[in-house]
N, C-alpha and C positions, 0 to 999 in steps of 0.2 A: 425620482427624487435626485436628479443631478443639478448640484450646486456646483459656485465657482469654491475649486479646492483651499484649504489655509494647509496643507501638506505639503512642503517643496519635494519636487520631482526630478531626478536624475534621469534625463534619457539621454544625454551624451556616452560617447561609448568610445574608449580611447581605439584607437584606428590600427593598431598590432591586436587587440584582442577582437576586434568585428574580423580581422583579415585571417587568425586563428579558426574564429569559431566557422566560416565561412568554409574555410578547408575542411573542416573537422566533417561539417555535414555532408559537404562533395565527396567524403572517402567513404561514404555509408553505400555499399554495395544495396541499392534496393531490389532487385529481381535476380533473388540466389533460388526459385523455383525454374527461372524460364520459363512460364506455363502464360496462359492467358492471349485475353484477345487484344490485347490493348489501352483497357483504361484504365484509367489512372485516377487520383483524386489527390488534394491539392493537402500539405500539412504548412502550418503554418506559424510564423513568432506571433507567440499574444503581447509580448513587449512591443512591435509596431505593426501586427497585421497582416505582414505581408508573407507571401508564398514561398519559404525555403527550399521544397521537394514535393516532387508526385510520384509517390511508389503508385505502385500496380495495383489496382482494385480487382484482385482476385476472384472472382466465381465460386458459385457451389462444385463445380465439376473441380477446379483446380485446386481445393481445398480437397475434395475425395481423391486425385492425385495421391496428394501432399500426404495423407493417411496411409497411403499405400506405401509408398516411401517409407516411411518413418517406421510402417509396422515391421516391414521385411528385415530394415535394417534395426528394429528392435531386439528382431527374434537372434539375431549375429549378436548383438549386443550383451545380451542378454547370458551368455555361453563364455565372455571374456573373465577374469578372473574380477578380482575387489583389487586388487594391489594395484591391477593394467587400470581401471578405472578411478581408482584413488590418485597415480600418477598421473591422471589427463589432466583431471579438477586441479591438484598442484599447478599443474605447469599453467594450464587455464588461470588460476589466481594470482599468478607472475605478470601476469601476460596483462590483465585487467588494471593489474595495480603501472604497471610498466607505461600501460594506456591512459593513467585515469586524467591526464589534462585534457586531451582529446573526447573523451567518453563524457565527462563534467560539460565540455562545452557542447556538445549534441544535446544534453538534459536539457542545459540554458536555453539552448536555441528554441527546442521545440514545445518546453514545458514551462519553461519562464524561473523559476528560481533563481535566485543567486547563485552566482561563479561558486561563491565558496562553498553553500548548502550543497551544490551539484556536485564538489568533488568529496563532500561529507557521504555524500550518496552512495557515490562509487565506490569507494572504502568498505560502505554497512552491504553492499549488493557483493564486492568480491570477500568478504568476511563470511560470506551465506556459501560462496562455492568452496574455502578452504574447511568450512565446517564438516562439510558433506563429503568432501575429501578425505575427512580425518575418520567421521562417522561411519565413512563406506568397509571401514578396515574391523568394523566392530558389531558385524550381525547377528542378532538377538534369536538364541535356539535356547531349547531345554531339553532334560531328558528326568524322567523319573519314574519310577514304577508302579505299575498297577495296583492299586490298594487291594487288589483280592488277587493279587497274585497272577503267571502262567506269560505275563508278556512285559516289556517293558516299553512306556511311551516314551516318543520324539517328537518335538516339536521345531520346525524351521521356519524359513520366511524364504519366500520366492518373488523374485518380480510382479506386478499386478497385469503387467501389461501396456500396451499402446494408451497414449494421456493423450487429453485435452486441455491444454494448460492458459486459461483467458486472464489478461491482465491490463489493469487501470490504465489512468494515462500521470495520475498523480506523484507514483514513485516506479517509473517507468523504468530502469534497470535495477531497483532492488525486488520488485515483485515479481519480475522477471526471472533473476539467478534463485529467488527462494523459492520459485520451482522446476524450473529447469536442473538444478544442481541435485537435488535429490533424486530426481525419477533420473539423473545419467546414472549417478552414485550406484543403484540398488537397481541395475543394466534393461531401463524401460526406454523407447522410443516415445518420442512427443510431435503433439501440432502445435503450435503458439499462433494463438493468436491476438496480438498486441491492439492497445486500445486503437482507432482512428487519428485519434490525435497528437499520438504521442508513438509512432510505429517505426522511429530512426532508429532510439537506443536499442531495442531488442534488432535488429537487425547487426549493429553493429557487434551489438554481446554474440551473436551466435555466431558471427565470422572469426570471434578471439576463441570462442570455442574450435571452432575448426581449424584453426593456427596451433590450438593445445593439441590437437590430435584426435579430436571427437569427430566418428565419422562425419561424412556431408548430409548425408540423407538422414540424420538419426534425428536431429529437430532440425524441423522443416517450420519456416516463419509464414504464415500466410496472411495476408494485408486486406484489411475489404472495407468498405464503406459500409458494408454490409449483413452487419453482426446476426441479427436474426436468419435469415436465410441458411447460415453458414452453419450456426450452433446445431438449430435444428435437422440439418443433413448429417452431421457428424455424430449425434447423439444417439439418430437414429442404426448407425453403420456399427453392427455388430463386432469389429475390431477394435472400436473405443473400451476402454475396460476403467477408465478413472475420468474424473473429471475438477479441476480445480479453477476456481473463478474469484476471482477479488474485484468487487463491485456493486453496485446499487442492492439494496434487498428484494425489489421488484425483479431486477432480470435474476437475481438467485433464487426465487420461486420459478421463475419459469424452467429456469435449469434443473431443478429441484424437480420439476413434475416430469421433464424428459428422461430424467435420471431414474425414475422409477420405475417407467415404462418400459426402460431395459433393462434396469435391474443393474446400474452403473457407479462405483463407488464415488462417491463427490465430498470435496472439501469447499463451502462452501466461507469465503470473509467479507462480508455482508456490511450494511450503514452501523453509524455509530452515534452513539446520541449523551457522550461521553459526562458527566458530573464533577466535575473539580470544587472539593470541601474542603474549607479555610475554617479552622476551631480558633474559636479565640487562645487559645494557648501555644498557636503554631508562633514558628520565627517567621516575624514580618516579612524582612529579609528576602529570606528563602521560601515564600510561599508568593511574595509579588514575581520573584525573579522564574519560578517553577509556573505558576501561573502564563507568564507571560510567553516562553518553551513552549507551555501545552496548548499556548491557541497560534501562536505565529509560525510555528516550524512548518514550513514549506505552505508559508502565508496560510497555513489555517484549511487549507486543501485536505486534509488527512483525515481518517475516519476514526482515528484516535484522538482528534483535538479536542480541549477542552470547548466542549458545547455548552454547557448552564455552568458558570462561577456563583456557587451558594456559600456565602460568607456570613461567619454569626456576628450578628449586632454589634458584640464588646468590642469590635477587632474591624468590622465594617468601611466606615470612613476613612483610617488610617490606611487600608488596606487598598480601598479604591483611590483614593489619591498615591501612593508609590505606583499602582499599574496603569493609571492614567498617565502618569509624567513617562514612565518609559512606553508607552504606545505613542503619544505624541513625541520622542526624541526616535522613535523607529523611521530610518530612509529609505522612502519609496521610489524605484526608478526601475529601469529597464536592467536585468540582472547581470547585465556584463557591465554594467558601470562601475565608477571606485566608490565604495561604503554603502553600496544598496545592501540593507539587509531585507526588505519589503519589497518581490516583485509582481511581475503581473498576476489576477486570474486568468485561467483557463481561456476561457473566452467573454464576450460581452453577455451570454446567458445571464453567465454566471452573476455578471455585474447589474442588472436587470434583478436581477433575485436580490442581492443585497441590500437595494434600496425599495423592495418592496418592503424587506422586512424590518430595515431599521424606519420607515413611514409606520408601518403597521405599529408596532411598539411606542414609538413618539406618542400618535394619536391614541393609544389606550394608557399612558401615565407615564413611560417609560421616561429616565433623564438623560439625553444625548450628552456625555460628559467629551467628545472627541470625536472628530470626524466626519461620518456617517453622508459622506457623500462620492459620487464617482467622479473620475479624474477626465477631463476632456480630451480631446488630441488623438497621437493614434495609440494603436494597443488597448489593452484592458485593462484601467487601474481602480481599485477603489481603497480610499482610504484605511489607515489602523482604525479603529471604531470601537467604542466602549459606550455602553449605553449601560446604566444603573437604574435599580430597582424597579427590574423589568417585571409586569405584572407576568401571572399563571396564563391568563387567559388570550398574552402574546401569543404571533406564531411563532418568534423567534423561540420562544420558549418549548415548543416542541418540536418544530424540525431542526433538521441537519443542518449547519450554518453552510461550511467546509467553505469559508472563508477569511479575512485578518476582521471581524465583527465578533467581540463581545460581548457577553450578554450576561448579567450580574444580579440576581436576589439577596434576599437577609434572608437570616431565619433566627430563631428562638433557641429552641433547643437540637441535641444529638436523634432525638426522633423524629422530629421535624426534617430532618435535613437527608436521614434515610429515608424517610416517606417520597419524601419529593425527589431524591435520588433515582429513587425507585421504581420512579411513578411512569415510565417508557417501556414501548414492547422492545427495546434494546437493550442489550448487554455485552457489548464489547469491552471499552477500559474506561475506567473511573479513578479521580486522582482524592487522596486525603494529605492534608497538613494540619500536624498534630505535634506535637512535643511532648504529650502523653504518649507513650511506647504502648500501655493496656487499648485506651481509647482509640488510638491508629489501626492496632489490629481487630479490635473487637467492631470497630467499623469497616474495616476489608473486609472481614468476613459475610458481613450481613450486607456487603451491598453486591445486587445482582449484574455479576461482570468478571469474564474471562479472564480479566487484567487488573492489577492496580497499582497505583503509583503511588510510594509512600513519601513524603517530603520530595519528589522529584516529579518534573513534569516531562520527563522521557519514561515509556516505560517497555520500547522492544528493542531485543538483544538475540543474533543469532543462536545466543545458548538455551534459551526460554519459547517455551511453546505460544505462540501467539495463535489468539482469536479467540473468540468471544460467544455467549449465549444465547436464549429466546432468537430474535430476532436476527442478532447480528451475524449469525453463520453459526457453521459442523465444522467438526477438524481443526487442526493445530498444523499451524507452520514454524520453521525455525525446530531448535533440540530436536532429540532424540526421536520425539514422539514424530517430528514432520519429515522423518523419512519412513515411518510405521504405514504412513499414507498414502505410500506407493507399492507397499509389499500386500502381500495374500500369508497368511498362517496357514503351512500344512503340517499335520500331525500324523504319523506312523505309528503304527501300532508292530511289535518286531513279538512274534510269540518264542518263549523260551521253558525250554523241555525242563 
């Protein structure tokens, strides 16, 4: 379903920020392993297409290398004090924020976002290392006594061990340091291995790591084209002791079932199939503008984005007319351009998928109020997109969009709108607006989701445990609780005469 666009398009790119972003990628050291035989695989700008860098397509043998490394220099690691590894994270955060025009244009380049989203980014990813810097100073023991007397227990927290640490390509340096940062913090050794698509920015994070003073060998970046091969040799290698993965729900089953087979502790942040609820008693206002946040931030690529907008009747029309006018005044162009807030998808899949699903919807009743078509030329664009009173029996309406494509019902009643809320094997984050204080919470509560946003359409913060239920993943990242996820509880028992 590609149309000619009614979206103008910015791909001019002022010729100081292409000659910026250009150096930015050249200083990205790709082969800090030295291992391999040679090949390489191509990363590329989805803003025009073309090939920026070919890191190194890593091996299964140089990924068990790269394990070997990481573990030896875990077990050193591991022996250094909280203060010695608190002050690395500090200076590391200096260092990041020191970086972030440089770091923001690697995102750009290879992930497509906006200039400004990208250095939003780097900010929320070095916010994730100075956390775990502050957290590393604060390890969680007890001690109390035996209820029948003769000993007294202790309880501690010890490193878990060598990680396996796999991340998207969507927020490619903040999923990055939100686990990297912790397994340094609480003295574990890691492998990263960074999406294909998006494999510059963790390259470059870990060099500002080793600028802060984190050994060389302590995360080890390994690059493949090759993700299955990889996972499953490493899963298998009795030195793996954790494994953390932000990605599809499918490959987090399959990690899910290796992880058993060794008996390997996993955090798994899985798809999203997110619900944003507009009561007729919300502020217009603040529910088009919260709305419009939870499905465009980082164009809609997120697995927290608002997926299904279910808005009640009284409040309906008024409600899609303000989130139509600001999807149709949203600037679509190539993200180094001036006033792009809307950059590319990922790739042309991606753009393929869009317009299957806004066809699909059209032809079952849906109302294409905006867009709903791909962009010609080069890169991969597809329009802001709102499509209203999309039926149940859409696909749009059950799968993952994780693009700038909105998809909008009514509904009747507060039960109605949990039913259907409800009604996904997903439970990540869900958004409510409400100006009832009772009604807001008494609906957070009953809707099935890790997360919720209550009048806002952000709803993750280094201080707050992220992740989600059923489907969407195990474990929490971010707070206190996502550094719990790299330790092991051990308990002494001390007998007393």
């Amino acid at each position: 379903m590609t149309t000619a666009t009614t979206t103008p398009i910015r791909r001019d790119v002022d010729a100081a920020l292409l000659t910026a972003s250009d150096e930015a990628v050249a200083s990205v050291v790709l082969d800090r392993l030295q291992l391999g035989t040679g090949r390489t695989f191509e990363v590329h700008d989805p803003a025009t297409g073309r090939t920026i860098a070919t890191p190194p397509d890593h091996s299964v043998e140089d990924a068990l290398v790269a394990l070997g490394r990481a573990d030896a220099a875990g077990r050193a690691w591991a022996g250094t004090t909280a203060r010695h590894r608190s002050d690395v994270l500090h200076r590391a955060y200096g260092l990041l924020i020191e970086q972030q025009e440089r770091l923001a244009h690697i995102i750009t380049r290879e992930m497509g976002k906006p200039l400004a989203e990208a250095r939003g980014e780097v900010q929320y990813a070095a916010d994730y290392v100075r956390w775990y810097a502050e957290e590393a100073l604060r390890p969680s023991g007890n001690y109390r006594e035996n209820p029948v007397g003769g000993s007294t227990i202790l309880t501690t927290r010890a490193p878990i061990g060598t990680t396996l640490l796999i991340t998207p390509w969507n927020f490619p340096m903040a999923m990055a340091t939100r686990k990297i940062a912790p397994a340094i913090a609480v003295g574990c050794g890691a492998v990263v291995k960074p999406a294909a698509l998006t494999p510059l920015t963790t390259l470059a994070v870990v060099e500002v790591f080793v600028q802060a003073g984190v050994p060389e060998e302590l995360v080890q970046v390994v690059t493949t084209s090759k993700a299955g091969p990889f996972s499953a040799a490493l899963m298998a290698d009795g030195r793996v002791r954790k494994v953390s993965f932000t990605g599809s729900t499918g490959v987090g089953s399959v990690l899910l079932g290796q992880a058993a087979e060794h008996v390997i502790k996993s955090s798994m942040e899985l798809g999203g199939n997110a619900p944003l609820l507009v009561f007729d008693d919300a502020d217009l206002e603040r529910a088009v503008e919260g709305a419009v946040v939870a499905k465009l931030r980082n164009g809609g690529q997120s697995c927290v984005a608002a997926n299904r907008i279910l808005v009640q009747d009284g409040i309906a029309d008024a409600f899609v007319e303000g989130f139509v006018e600001r999807m149709r005044a949203t600037v679509l162009g190539n993200g180094l351009a001036e006033g792009v807030a809307l950059g590319p998808v990922i790739d042309d899949r991606a753009v393929r998928g869009f317009s299957r699903l806004v066809e699909d919807a059209v032809d079952k009743g849906a109302e294409l109020r905006t867009g709903g078509a791909a962009v010609g030329g080069d890169g991969h664009f597809f329009e802001p997109t709102v499509l209203d009173r999309v039926p149940e029996s859409a696909e749009i309406a059950v799968e993952e969009i994780f693009g700038p494509v909105a998809s909008i019902a009514r509904f009747g009643t507060e039960a109605e709108a949990l039913e259907r809320a409800n009604a996904t094997p997903f439970g990540l984050a869900s958004y409510v607006f409400s100006q009832d204080v009772d009604r807001a919470f008494r609906v957070a509560d009953r809707l099935d989701a890790g997360m919720v946003g209550i009048n806002q359409g952000i709803v993750s913060n280094v201080a707050a445990p992220f992740g989600g239920t059923k489907a969407s993943g195990l474990g929490r990242e971010g707070s206190g609780e996502g550094l719990e996820e790299y330790q092991e509880i051990r308990f002494y028992n001390l007998a007393r005469g």
